[in-house]
LODRENPA-792398 format. One record per residue: x, y, z of N, C-alpha, C in turn; residue in one letter; chain; residue number from 1. Coordinates in Angstrom, 3 decimals, decimal comma. Layout:
<migus>
X Y Z X Y Z X Y Z a A NUM
...
</migus>
This chain:
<migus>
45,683 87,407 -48,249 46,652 87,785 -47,225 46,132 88,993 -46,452 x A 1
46,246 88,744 -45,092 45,874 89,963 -44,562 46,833 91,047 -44,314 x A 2
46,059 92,535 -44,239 47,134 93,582 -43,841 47,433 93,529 -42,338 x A 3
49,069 93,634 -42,466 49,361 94,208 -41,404 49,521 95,432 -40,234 x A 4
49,665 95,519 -39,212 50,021 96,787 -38,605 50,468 96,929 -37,594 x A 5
51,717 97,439 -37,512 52,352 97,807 -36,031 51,522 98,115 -35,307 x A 6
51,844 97,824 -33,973 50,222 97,523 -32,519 52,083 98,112 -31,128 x A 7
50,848 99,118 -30,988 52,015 99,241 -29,411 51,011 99,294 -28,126 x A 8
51,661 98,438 -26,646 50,978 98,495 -25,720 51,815 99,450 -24,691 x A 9
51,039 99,987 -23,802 51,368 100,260 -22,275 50,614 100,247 -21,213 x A 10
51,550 99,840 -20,564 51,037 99,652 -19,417 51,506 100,539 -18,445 x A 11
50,432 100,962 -17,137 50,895 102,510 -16,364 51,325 102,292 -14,846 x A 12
52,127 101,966 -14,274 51,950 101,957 -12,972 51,064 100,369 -12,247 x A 13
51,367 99,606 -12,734 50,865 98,169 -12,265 51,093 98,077 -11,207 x A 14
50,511 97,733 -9,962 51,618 97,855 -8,513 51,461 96,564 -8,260 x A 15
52,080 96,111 -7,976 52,402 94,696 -7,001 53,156 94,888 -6,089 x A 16
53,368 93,891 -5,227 54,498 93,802 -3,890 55,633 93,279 -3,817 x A 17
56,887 93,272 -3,508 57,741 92,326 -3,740 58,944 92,402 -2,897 x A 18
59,713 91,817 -2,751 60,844 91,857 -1,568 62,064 92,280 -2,809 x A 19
62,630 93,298 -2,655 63,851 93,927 -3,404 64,127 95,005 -2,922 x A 20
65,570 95,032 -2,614 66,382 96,627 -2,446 67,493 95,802 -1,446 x A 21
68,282 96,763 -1,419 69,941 96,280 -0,066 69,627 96,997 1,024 x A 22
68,449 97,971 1,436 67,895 98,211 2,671 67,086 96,936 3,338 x A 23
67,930 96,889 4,425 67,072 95,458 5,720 65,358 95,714 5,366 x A 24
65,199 97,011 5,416 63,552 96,975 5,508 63,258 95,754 3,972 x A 25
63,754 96,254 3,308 63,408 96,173 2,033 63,287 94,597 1,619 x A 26
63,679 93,792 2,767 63,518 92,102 2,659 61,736 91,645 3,187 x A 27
61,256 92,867 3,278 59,748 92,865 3,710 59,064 93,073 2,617 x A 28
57,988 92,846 1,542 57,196 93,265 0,518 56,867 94,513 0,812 x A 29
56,789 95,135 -0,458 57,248 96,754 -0,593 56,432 97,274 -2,133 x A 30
55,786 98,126 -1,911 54,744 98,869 -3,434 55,819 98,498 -4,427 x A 31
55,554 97,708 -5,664 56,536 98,326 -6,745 55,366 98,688 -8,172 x A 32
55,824 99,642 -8,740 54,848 99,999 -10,263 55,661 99,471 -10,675 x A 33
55,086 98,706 -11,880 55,512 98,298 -13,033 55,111 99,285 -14,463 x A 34
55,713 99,666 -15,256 55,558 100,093 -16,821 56,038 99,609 -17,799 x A 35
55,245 99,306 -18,799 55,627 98,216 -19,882 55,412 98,916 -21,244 x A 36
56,290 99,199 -22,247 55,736 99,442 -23,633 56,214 98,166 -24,417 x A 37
55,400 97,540 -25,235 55,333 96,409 -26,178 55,196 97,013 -27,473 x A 38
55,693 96,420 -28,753 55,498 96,553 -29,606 55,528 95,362 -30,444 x A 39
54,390 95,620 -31,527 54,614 94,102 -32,225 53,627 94,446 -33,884 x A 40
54,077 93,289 -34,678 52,864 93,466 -35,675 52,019 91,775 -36,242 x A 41
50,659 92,429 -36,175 49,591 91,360 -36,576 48,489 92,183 -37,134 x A 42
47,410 91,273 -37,825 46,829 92,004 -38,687 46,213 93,490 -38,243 x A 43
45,953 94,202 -39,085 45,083 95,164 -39,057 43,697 94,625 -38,468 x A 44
43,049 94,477 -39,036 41,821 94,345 -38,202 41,547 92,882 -37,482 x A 45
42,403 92,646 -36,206 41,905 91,602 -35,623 40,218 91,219 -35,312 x A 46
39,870 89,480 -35,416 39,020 89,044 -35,086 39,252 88,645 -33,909 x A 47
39,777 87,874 -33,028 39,924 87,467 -31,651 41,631 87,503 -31,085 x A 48
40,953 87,298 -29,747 42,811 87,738 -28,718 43,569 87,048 -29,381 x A 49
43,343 85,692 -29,965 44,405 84,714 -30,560 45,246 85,539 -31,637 x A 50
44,883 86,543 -31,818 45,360 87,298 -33,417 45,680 88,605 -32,609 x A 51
46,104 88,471 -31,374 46,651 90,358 -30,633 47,607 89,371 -29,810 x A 52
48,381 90,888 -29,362 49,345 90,396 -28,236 48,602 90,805 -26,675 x A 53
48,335 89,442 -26,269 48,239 89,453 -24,952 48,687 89,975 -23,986 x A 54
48,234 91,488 -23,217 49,370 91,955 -22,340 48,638 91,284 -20,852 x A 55
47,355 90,430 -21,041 47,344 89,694 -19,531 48,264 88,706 -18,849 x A 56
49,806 88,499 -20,459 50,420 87,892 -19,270 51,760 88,645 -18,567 x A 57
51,813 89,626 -18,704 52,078 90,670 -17,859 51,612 90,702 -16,388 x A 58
50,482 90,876 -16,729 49,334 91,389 -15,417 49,609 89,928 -14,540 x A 59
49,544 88,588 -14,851 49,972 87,956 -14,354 50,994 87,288 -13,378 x A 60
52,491 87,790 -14,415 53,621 87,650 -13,486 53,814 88,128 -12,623 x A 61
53,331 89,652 -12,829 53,517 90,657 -12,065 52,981 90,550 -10,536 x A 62
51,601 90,346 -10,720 50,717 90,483 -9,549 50,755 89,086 -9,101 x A 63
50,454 87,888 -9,833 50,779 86,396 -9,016 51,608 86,024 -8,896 x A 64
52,780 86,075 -9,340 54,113 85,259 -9,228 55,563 85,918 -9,039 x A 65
55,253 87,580 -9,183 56,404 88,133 -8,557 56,183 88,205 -7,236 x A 66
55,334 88,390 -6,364 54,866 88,661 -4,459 55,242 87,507 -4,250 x A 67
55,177 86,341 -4,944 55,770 85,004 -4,232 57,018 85,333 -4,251 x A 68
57,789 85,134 -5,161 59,358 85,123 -5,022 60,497 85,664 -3,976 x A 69
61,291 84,877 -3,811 62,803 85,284 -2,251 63,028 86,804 -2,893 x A 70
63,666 87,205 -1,664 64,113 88,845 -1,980 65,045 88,589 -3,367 x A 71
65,413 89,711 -3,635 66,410 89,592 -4,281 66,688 91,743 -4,232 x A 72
68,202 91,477 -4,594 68,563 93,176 -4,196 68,447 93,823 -5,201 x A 73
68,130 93,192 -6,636 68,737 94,320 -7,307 67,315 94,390 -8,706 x A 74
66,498 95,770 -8,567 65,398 95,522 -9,511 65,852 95,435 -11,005 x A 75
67,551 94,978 -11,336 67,993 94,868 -12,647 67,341 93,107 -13,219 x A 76
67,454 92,560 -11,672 67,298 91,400 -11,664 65,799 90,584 -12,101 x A 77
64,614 91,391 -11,687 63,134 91,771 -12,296 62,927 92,340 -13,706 x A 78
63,827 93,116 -13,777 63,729 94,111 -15,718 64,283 92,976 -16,035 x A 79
65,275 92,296 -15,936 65,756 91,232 -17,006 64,607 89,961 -17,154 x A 80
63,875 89,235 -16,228 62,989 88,709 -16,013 61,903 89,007 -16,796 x A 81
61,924 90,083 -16,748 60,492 90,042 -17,178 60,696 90,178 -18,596 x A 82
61,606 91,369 -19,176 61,782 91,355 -20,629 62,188 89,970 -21,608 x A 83
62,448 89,288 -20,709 62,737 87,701 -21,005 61,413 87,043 -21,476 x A 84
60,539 87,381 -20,354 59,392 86,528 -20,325 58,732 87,106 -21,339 x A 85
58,367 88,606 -21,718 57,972 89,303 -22,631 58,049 88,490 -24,034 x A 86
59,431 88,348 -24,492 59,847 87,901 -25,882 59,829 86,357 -25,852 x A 87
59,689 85,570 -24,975 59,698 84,163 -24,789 58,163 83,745 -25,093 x A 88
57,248 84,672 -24,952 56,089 84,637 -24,627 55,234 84,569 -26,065 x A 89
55,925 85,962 -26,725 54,994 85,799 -27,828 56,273 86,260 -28,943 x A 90
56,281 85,609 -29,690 56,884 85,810 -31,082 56,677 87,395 -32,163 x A 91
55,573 87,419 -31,832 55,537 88,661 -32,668 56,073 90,055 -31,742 x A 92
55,848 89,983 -30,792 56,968 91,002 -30,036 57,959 91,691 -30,602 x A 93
58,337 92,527 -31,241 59,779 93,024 -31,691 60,332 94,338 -30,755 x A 94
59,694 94,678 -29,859 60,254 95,630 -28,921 59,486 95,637 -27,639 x A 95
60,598 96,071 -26,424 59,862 96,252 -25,454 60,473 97,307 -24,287 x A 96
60,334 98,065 -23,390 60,589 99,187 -22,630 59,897 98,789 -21,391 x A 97
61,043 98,431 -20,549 60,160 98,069 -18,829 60,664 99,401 -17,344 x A 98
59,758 99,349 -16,721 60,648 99,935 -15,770 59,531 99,511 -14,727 x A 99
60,423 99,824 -13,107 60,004 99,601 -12,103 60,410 100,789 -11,162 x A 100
59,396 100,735 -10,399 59,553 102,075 -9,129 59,363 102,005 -8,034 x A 101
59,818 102,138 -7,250 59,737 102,313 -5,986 58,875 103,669 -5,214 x A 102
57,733 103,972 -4,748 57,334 105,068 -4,604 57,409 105,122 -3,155 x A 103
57,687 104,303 -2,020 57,418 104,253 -0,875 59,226 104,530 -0,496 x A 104
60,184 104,831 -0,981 61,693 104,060 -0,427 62,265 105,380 0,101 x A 105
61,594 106,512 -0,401 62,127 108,070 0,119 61,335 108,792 0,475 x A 106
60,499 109,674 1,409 59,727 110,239 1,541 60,218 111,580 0,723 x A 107
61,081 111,905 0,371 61,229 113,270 -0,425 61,157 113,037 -1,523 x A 108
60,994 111,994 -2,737 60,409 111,709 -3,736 59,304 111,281 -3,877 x A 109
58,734 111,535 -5,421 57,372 110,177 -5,619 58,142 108,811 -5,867 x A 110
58,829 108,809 -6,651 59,491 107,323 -6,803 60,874 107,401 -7,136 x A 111
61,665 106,090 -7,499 62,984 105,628 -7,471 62,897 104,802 -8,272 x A 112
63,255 104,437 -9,261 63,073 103,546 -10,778 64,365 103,469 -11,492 x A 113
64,286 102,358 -12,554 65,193 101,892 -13,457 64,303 101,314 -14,625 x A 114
64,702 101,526 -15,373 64,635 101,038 -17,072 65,323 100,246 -17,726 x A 115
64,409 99,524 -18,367 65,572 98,907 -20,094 64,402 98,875 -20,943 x A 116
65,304 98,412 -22,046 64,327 98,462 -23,169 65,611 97,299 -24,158 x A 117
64,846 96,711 -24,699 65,299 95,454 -25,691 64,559 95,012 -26,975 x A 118
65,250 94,822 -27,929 65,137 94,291 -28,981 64,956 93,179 -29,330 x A 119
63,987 92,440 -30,198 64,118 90,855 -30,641 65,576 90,397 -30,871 x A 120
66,129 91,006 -31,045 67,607 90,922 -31,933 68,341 90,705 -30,117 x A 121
68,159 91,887 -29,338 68,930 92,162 -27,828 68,226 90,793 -26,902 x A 122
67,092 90,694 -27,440 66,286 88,898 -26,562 67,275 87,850 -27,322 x A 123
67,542 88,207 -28,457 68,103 86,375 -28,779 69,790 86,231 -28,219 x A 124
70,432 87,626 -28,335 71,724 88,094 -27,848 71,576 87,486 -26,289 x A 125
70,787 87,892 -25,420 70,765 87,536 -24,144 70,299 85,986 -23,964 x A 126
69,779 85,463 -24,487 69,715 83,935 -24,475 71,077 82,860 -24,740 x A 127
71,593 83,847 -25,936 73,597 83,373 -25,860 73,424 82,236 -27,094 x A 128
</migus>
């Protein structure tokens, strides 16, 4: 049997583009960072990706398949999405912490952001 070990990822500021906010501009693609903390456990000393948690499919949604998508107003609507996709994705997952920012939406700030963070337990609750 192999040993195990809690494994945490992050991710810093991912930017992609995307149409979100209730400002008119904001139905135009617009900078957003993404930040991701993952947590999960698999062995201690992995031999290949098949035996880690993949955070390229992160990098994925993010950058190919969120810039496609219709506006939508509300970046609660993206944190739920994605923390979805997070725990749908890989099983060993048991925690995760997302947020998104806006750095372009105020010139008197660096950014404008929201958070969540969910549990395996808060993923199966939200599935119903």
């Amino acid at each position: 049997m192999s040993l195990k070990q809690k494994w945490r990822f992050n991710i810093k500021k991912l930017e992609t583009r995307m149409r979100v906010g209730c400002n008119p501009k904001e139905r135009e693609p617009q900078r957003i960072y993404v930040n991701a903390i993952m947590e999960g456990e698999y062995v201690l000393e992995p031999q290949s990706l098949d035996e880690c948690i993949n955070y390229d499919i992160i990098h994925h949604l993010v950058t190919r398949e969120w810039p496609k998508l219709p506006h939508t107003i509300l970046l609660e609507t993206r944190i739920n999405e994605l923390l979805e996709y997070i725990f749908r994705t890989d099983d060993r997952i048991t925690y995760a912490k997302v947020s998104l920012e806006k750095p372009d939406i105020f010139p008197e700030m660096e950014s404008v952001g929201i958070e969540a963070e969910w549990t395996r337990e808060d993923f199966i609750r939200y599935q119903g």
